[in-house]
C-alpha positions as CSV (number, residue, x, y, z in Angstrom):
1,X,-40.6,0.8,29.4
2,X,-43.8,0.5,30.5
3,X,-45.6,-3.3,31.4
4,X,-48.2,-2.9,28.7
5,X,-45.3,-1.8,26.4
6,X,-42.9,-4.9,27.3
7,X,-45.8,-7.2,27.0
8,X,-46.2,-5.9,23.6
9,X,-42.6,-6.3,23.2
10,X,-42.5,-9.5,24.5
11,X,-45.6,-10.9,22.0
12,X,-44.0,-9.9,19.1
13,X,-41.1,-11.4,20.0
14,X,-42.4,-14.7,20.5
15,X,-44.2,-14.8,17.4
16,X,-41.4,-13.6,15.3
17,X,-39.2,-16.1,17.4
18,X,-41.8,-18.7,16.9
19,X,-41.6,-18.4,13.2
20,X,-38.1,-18.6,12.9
21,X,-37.8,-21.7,14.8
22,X,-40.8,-23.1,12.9
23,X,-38.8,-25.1,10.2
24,X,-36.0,-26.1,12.1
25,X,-35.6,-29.9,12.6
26,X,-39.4,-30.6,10.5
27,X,-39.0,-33.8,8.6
28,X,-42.0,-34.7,6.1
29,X,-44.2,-38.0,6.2
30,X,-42.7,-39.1,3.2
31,X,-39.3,-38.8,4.3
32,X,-40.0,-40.6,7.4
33,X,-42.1,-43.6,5.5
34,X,-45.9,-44.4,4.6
35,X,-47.5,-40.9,5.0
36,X,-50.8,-40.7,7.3
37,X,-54.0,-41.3,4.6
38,X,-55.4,-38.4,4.0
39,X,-53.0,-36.0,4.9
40,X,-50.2,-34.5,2.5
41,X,-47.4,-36.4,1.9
42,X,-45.1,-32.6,3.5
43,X,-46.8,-32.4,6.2
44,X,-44.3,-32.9,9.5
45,X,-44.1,-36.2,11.2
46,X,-43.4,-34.7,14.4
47,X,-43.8,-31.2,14.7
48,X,-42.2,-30.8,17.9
49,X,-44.7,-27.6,18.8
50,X,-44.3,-27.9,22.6
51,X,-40.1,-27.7,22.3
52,X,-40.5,-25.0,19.5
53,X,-42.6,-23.1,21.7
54,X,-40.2,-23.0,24.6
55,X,-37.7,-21.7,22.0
56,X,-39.7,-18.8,21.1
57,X,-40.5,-18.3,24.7
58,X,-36.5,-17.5,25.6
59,X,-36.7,-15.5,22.2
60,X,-39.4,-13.3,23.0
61,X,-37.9,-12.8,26.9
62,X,-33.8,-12.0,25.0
63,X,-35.9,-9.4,22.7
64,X,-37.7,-8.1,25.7
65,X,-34.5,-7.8,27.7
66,X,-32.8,-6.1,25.3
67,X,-35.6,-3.4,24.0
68,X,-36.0,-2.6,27.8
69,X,-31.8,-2.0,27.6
70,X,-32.4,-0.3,24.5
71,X,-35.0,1.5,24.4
72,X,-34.5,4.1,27.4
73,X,-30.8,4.7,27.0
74,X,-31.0,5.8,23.0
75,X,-34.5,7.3,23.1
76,X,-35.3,9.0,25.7
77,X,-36.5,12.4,25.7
């Protein structure tokens, strides 16, 4: 695999991993009390972006790892 192809790799990894992460431990205003004015009552309290995004950062590098496994041994020329 080539370094443009893992970094290809790797981005869609972290934005699938970032998605499926996305919902996990999200709590809305209204569960958690008065909601902000102005904002919808669903909206997350505390969104946790920076922890999520370290998540999806050790996704996108397993995905990478194992498409550069992958990859060569069952399709190679």
């Amino acid at each position: 695999m080539t370094i443009t192809g893992a970094l290809v790799v790797f981005t869609l990894g972290w934005w699938i991993s970032f998605f499926v992460v996305l919902p996990i431990g999200v709590r809305g205003q209204f569960e958690d009390g008065e909601p902000v004015p102005g904002t919808e009552e669903g909206a997350p309290s505390k969104p946790m972006l920076a922890k999520k995004a370290l998540w999806a950062t050790g996704g996108g590098l397993l995905i990478t790892i194992l498409a550069a496994i992958i990859i060569p041994r069952f399709f190679s020329p």
